[in-house]
DRENLOSE-697147 format. One line per field, with one value per residue (C-alpha): residue number from 0; y, z, x. Coordinates in nm, 4 decimals. Layout:
BEGIN
num = (NUM; ...)
y = (Y; ...)
z = (Z; ...)
x = (X; ...)
This chain:
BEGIN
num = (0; 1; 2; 3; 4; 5; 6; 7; 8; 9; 10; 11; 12; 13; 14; 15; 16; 17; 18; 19; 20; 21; 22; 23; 24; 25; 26; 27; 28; 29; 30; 31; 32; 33; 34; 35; 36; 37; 38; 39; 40; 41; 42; 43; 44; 45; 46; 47; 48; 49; 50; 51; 52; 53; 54; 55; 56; 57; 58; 59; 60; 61; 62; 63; 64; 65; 66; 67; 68; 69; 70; 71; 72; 73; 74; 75; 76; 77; 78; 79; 80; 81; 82; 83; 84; 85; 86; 87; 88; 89; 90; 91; 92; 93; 94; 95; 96; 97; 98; 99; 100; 101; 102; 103; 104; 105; 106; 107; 108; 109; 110; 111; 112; 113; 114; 115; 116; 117; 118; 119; 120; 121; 122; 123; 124; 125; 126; 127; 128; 129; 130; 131; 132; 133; 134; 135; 136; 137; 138; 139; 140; 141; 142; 143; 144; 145; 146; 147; 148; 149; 150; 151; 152; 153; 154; 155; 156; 157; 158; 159; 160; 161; 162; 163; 164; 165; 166; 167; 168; 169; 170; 171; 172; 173; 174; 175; 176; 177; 178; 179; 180; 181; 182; 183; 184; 185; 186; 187; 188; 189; 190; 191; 192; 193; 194; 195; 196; 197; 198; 199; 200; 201; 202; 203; 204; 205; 206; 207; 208; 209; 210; 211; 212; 213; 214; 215; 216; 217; 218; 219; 220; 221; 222; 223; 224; 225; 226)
y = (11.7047; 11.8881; 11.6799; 12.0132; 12.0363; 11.6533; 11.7360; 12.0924; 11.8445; 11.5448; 11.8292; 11.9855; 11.6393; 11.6226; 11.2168; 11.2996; 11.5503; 11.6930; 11.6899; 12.0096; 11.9740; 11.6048; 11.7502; 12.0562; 11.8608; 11.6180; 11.5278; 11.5810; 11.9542; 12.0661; 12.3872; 12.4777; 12.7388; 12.6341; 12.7748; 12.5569; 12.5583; 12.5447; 12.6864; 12.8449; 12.6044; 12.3284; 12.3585; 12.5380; 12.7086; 12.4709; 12.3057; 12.5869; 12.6243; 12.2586; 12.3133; 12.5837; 12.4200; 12.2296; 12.5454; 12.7514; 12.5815; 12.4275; 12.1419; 12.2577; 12.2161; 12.5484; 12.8949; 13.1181; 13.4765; 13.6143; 13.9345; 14.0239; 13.8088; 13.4857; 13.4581; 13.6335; 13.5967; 13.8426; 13.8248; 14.0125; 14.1016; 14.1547; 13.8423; 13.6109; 13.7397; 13.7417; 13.3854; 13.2868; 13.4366; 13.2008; 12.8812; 12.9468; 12.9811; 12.7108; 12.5316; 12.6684; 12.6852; 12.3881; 12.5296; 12.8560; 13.1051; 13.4671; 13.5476; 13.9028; 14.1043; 14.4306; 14.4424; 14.6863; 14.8182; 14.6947; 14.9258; 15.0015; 15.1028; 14.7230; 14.6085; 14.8194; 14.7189; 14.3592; 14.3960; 14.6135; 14.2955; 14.0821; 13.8447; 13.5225; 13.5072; 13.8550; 13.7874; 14.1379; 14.3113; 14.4708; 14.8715; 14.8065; 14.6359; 14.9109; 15.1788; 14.9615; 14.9787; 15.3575; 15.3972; 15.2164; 14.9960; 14.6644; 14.5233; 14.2294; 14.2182; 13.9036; 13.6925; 13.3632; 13.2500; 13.4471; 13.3191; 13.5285; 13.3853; 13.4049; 13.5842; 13.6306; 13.7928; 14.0419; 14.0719; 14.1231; 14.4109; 14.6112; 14.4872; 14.4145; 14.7456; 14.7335; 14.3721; 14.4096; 14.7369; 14.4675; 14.1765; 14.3943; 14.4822; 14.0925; 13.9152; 13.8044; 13.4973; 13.2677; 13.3068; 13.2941; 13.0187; 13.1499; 12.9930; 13.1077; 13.0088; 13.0778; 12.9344; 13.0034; 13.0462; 13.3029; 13.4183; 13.7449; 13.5121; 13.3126; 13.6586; 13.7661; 13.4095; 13.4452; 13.7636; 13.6406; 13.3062; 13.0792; 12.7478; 12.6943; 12.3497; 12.3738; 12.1737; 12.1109; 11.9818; 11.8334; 11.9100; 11.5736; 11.4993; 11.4772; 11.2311; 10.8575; 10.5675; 10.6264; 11.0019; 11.1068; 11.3884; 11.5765; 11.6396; 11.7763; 11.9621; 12.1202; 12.4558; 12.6288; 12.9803; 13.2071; 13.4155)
z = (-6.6643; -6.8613; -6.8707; -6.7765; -6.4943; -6.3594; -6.3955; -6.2088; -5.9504; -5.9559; -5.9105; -5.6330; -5.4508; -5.4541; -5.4309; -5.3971; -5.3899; -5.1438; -5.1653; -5.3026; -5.5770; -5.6304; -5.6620; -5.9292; -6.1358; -6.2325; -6.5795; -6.5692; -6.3952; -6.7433; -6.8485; -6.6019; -6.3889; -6.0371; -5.7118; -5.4064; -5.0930; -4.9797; -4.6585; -4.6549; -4.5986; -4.8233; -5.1393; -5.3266; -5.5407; -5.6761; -5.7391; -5.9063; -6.1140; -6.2309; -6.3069; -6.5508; -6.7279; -6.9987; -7.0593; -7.0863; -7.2769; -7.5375; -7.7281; -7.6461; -7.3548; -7.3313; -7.4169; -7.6355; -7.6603; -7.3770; -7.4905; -7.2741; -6.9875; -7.0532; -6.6513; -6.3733; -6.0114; -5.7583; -5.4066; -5.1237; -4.9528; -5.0655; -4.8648; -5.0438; -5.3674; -5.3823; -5.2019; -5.5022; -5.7275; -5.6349; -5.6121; -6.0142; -6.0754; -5.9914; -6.1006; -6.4373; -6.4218; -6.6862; -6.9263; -6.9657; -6.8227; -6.7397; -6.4291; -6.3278; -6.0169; -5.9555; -5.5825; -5.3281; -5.1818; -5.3949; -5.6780; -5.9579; -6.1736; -6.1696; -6.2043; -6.4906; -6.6970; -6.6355; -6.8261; -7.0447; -7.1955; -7.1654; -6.9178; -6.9271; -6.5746; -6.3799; -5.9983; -5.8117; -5.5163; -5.6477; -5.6112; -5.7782; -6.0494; -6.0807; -6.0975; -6.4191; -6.5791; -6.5592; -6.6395; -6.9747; -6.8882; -6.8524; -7.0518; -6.9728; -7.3167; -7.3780; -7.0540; -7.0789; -6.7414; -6.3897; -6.0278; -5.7716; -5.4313; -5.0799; -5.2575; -4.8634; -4.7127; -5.0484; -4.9649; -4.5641; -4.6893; -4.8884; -5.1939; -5.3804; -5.5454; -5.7209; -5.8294; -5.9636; -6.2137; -6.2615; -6.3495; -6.6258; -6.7988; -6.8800; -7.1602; -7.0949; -6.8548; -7.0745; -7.2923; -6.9944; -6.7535; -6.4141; -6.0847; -5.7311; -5.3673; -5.0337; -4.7214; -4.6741; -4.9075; -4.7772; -4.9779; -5.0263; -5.2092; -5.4036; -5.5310; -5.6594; -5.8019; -6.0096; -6.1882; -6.2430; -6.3195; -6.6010; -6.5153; -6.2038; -6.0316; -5.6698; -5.5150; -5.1357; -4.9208; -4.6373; -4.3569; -4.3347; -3.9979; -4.0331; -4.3234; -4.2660; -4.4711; -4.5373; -4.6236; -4.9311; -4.8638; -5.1985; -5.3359; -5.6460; -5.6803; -6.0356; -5.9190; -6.0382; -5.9287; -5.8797; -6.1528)
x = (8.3436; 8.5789; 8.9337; 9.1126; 8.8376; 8.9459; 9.3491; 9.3132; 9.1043; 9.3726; 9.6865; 9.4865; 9.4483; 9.0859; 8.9821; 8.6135; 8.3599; 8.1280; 7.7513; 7.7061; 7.9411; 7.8150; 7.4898; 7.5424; 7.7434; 7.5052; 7.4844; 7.0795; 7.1522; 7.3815; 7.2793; 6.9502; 6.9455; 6.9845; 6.8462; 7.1396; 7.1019; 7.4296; 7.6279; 7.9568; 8.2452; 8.0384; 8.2990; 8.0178; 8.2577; 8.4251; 8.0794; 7.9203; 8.2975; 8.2640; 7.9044; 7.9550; 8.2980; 8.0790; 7.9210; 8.2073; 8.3973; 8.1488; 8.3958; 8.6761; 8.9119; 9.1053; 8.9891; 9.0446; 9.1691; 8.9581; 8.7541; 8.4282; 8.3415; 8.1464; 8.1139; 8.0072; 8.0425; 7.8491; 7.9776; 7.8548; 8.2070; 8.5669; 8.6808; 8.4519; 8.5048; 8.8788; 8.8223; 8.6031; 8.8395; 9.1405; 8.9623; 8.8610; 9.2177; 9.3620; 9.0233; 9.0553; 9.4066; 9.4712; 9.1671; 9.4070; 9.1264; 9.2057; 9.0405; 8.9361; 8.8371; 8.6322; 8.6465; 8.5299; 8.9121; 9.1402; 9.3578; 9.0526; 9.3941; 9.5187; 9.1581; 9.0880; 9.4171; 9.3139; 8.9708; 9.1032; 9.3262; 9.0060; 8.8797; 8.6520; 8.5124; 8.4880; 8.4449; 8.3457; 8.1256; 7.8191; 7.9714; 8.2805; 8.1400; 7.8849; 8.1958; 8.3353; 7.9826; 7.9122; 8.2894; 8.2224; 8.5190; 8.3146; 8.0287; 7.8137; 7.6256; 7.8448; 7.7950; 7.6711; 7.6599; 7.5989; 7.6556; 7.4990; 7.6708; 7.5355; 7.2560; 7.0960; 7.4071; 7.3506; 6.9863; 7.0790; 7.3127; 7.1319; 7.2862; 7.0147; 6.8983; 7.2733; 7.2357; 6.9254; 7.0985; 7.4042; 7.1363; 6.9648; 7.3188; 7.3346; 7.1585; 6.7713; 6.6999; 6.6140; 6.9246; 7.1634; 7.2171; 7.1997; 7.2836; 7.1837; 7.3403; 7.1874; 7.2212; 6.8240; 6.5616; 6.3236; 6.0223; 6.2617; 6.4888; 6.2589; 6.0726; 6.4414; 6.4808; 6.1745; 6.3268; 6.6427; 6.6440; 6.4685; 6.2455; 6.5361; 6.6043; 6.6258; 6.8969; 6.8639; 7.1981; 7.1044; 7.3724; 7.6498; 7.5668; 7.2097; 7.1853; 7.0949; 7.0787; 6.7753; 6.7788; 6.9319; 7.1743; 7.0650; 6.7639; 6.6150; 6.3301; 6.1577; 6.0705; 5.7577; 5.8047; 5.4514; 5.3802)
């Protein structure tokens, strides 16, 4: 973990981790794309912001000048992307990231002056983002790393047609690393999964209160997708 990543952590009062952040973050996870099984309310953002920090930030432990976006978040609502958006702040706070939004009813004016000075991770709602693309004011040639979140809400609301247009904008699979939460994975989700991410580890997080001794709470699987 990034030092900046631990001292964000530390200032924030975090002691330990959860399951799901235990589980993304481990050091034989770095750099696959990952399929998590995760529900709301499980700190999976902060696990899937700590699980893209080595990444991101290569050797170094600050960023540089931001230009286009190295990151991007897809959330299915307003609520949970503006949610998303603060928890990378403070995350990435100490690493001296600028953050950006393109979200569904919010002033596309403000929005718009913040990419124009450059951004390293864009959070955003599949239409707005969309409205920055055909605009020509956002370009995703550049992004290195892509979070689809609560990928069966965006499936559930019809989002999926847009993502897939937002998806294509972005550099090939295999040269991006992407990761993918759902609370379920239904053979919708796991036909999406195969187009959009690259020989993917699926990580299953078994619920607190039904782990035992004997069961381990997280799981790893090497996922063969059909071809």
């Amino acid at each position: 973990m990034k030092q900046a990543l631990a001292d964000a952590l530390q200032k924030r009062g975090y002691e330990t981790l959860t399951p799901v952040q235990t589980a993304v973050t481990a050091p034989e996870l770095a750099n696959a794309d990952l399929l998590v099984s995760a529900q709301t309310g499980s700190g999976k953002t902060v696990g899937f912001g700590l699980a893209i920090g080595d990444s991101l930030l290569g050797e170094d432990e600050v960023f540089e000048r931001a230009s286009k976006p190295l990151a991007l978040v897809i959330a299915p609502t307003r609520e949970l992307a503006l949610q998303v958006k603060r928890e990378l702040q403070w995350l990435y706070g100490e690493a001296r990231a600028t953050m950006a939004s393109c979200v569904g009813g919010m002033d596309m004016r403000d929005e718009r002056r913040t990419l124009e000075r450059g951004a390293h991770i864009v959070v955003a709602t599949p239409g707005r983002l969309l409205d920055f693309m055909g605009r020509r004011d956002l370009y995703l040639d550049h992004v290195e790393i892509l979070v689809l979140d609560e990928a069966d809400r965006m499936l559930d609301m019809g989002f999926i047609p847009q993502v897939k247009r937002i998806v294509r904008a972005t550099p090939a699979k295999e040269s991006r690393q992407t990761l993918l939460f759902s609370a379920t994975f239904t053979q919708d989700i796991l036909n999406l999964s195969e187009q959009w991410t690259y020989q993917p580890i699926s990580v299953d997080i078994e619920p607190e209160n039904v782990a035992t001794d004997s069961v381990d709470p997280v799981s790893y699987t090497h996922l063969t997708l059909p071809t």
